[in-house]
C-alpha positions as CSV (number, residue, x, y, z in Angstrom):
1,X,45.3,-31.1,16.2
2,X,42.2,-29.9,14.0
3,X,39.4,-28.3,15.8
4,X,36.1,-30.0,15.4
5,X,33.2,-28.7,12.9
6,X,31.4,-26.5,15.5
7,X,27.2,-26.1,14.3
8,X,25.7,-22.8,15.4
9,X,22.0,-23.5,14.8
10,X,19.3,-19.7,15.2
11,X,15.9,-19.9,16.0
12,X,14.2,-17.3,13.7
13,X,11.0,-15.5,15.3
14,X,12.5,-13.6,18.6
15,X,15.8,-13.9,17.6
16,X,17.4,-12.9,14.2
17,X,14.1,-11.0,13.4
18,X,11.7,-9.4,15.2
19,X,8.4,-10.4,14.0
20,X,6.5,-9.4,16.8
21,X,3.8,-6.6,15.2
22,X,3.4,-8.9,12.0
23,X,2.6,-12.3,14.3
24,X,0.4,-10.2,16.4
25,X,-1.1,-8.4,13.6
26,X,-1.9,-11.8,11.9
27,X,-3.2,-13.6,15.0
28,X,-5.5,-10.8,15.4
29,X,-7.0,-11.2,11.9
30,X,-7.6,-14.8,12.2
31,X,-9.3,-14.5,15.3
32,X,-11.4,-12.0,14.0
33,X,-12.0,-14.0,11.5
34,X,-13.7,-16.7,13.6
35,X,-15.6,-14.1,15.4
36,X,-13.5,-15.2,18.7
37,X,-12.3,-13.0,21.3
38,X,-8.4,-11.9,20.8
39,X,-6.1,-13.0,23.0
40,X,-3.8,-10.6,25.0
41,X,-0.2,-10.0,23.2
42,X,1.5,-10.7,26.1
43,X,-0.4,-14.4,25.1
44,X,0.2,-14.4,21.6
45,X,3.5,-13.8,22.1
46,X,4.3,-16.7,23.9
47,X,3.9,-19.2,21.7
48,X,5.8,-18.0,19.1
49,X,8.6,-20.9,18.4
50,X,6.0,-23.6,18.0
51,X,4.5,-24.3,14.4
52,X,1.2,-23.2,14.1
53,X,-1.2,-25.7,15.1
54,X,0.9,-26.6,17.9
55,X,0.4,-22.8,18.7
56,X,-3.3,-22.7,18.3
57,X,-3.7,-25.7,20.6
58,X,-2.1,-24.4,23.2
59,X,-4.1,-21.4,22.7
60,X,-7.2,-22.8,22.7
61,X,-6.2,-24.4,25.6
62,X,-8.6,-27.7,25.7
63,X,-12.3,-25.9,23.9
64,X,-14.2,-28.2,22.4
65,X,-14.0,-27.9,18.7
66,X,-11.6,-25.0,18.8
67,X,-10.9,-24.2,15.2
68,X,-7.0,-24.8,15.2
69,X,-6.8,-25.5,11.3
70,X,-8.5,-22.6,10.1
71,X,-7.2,-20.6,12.5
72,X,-3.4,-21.3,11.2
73,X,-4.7,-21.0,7.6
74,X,-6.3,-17.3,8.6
75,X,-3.3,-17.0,10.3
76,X,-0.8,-17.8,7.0
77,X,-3.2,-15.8,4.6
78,X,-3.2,-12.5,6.6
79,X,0.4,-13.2,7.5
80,X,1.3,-13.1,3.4
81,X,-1.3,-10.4,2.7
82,X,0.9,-8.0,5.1
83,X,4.3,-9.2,3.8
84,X,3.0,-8.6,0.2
85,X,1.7,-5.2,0.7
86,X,5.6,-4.4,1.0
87,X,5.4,-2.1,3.6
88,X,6.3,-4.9,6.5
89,X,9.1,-7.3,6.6
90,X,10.4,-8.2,9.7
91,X,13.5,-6.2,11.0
92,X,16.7,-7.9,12.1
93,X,17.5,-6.9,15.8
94,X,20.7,-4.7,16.3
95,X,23.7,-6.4,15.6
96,X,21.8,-10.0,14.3
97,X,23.5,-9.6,10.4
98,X,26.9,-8.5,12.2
99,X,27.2,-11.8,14.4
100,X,25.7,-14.0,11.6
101,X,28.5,-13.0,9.1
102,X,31.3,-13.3,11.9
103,X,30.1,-16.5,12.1
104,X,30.1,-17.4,8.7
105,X,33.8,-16.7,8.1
106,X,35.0,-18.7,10.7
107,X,36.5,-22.3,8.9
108,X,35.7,-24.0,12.1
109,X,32.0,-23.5,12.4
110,X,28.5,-23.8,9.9
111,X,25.5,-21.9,10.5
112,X,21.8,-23.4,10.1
113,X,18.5,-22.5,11.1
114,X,15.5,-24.2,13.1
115,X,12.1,-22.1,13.4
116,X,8.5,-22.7,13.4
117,X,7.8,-20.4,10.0
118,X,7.5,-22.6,6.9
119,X,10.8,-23.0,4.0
120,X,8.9,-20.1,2.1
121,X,9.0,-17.6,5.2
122,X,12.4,-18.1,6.5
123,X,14.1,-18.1,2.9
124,X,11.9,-14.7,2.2
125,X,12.8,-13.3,5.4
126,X,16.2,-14.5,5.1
127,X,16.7,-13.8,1.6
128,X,15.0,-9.7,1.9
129,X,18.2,-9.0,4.3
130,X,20.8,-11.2,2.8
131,X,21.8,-13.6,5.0
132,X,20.3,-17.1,3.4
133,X,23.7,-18.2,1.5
134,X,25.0,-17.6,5.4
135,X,23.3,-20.9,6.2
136,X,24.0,-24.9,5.1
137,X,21.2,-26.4,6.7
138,X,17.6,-24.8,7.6
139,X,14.9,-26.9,9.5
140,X,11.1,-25.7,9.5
141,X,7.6,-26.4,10.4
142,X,7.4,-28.1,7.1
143,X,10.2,-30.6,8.2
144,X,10.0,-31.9,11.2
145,X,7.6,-31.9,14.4
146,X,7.0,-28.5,16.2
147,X,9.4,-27.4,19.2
148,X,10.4,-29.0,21.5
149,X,10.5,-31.8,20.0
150,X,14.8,-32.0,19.0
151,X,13.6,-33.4,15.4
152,X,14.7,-30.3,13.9
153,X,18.2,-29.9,15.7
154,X,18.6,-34.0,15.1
155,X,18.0,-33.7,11.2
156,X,20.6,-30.2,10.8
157,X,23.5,-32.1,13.1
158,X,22.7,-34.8,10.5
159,X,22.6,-32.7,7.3
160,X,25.7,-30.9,8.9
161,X,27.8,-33.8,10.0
162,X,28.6,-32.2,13.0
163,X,28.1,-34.0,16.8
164,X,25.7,-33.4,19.1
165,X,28.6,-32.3,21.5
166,X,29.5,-29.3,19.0
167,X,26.5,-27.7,17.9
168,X,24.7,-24.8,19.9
169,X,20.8,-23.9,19.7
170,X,20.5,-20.0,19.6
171,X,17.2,-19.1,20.9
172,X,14.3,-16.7,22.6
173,X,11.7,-19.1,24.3
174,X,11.8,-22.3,26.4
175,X,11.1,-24.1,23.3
176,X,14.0,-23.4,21.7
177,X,16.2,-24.5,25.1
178,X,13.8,-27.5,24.9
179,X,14.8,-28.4,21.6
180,X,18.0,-28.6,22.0
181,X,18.7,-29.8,25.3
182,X,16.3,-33.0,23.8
183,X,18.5,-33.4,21.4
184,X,21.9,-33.4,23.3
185,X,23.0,-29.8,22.5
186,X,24.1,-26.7,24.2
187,X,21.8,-23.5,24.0
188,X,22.1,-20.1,24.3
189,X,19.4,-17.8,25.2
190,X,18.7,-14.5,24.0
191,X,17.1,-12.0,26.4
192,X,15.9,-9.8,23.6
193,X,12.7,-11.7,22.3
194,X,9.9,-13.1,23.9
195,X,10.6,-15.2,26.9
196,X,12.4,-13.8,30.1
197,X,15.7,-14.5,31.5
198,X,14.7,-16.9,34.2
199,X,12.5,-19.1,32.5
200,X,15.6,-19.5,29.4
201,X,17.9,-20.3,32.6
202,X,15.4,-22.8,34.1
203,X,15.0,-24.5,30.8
204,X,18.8,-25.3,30.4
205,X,20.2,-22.6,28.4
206,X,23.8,-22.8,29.4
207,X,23.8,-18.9,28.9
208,X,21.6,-16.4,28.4
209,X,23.0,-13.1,26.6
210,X,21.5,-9.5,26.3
211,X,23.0,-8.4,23.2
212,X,24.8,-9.9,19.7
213,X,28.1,-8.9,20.4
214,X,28.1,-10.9,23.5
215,X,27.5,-14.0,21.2
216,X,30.7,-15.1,20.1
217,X,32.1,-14.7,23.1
218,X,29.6,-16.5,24.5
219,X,30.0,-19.6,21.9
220,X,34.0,-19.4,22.3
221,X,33.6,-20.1,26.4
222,X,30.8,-23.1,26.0
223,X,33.4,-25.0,23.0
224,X,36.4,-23.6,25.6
225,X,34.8,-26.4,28.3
């Protein structure tokens, strides 16, 4: 018998990149921008998953009149001013390109993407360490609402043609786990970006691995059930 079309969907931010000094870095500026005390990191950090104005409201955390749309358009202009200076691009963590291109040549599983960055930022990101054509399907910000809402996952199984039952969220926060619990999947978390180990576990993540060469592994024993 055929094995099923497996779907192996990333998160981006926290997991396949690390983004953390750019998101901070940005953050920062449009903060500053506003005159407005700066958040801690270990704050701005947290929210990274969620699309920006989803971020910024949870950051402002109920003010009255808290600036959350020109705060995420500060945000996106210092963000591209520190991309196109060429000096920063987000690195890949240790074995992310490795795992992604195992993936990829297996005939029994596609690859997409679901993140809070925009279409422009993932396929730059993406595309600068050459692992775009890697992917069939990639769901943003742009597409669909912000984590954890499973709109994202829903819309790649869909693109994909692949069942809920055999696709797998990859990701570093609660939101992530969220997201694809909502919408019927398995996760896996990482341990690596910027939510811990217990709070991945308490989400739902079926798993929740330290390294990439524990992923396929991983993925092999949640399709073995």
């Amino acid at each position: 018998m055929a094995k099923s079309l497996k779907l192996v969907i990333f998160d981006c931010d926290g997991t396949l990149v690390d983004s953390q000094h750019m998101i901070v870095a940005a953050m920062s500026e449009a903060y500053r921008a506003h005159g407005l005390p700066i958040p801690t990191r270990e704050t701005l950090l947290s929210i990274v998953g969620l699309s920006l104005n989803e971020a910024f409201t949870t950051l402002g955390n109920g003010a009255e009149r808290f600036p959350v749309a020109s705060l995420a358009e500060h945000y996106k202009l210092a963000f591209h001013a520190l991309r196109e200076t060429g000096e920063h691009m987000e690195p890949l963590y240790p074995g992310a390109a490795e795992a992604v291109a195992a993936l990829a040549r297996r005939d029994d599983v596609v690859l997409g993407i679901a993140t809070g960055k925009s279409q422009r930022g993932v396929r730059v990101v993406l595309g600068h360490h050459g692992l775009l054509d890697h992917f069939i399907t990639i769901k943003t910000a742009d597409d669909a609402p912000s984590k954890p809402d499973p709109g994202m996952v829903i819309a790649a199984m869909q693109e994909a043609g692949v069942t809920a039952a055999d696709t797998v969220v990859i990701g570093d926060t609660v939101y992530d786990i969220a997201m694809a619990r909502a919408a019927g999947a398995a996760a896996i978390g990482v341990a690596w970006g910027y939510h811990p180990h217990a709070a991945l576990k308490e989400a739902g993540a079926s798993l929740v691995i330290d390294d990439f060469a524990a992923l396929v592994p991983a993925l092999d024993s949640i399709w073995a059930v």
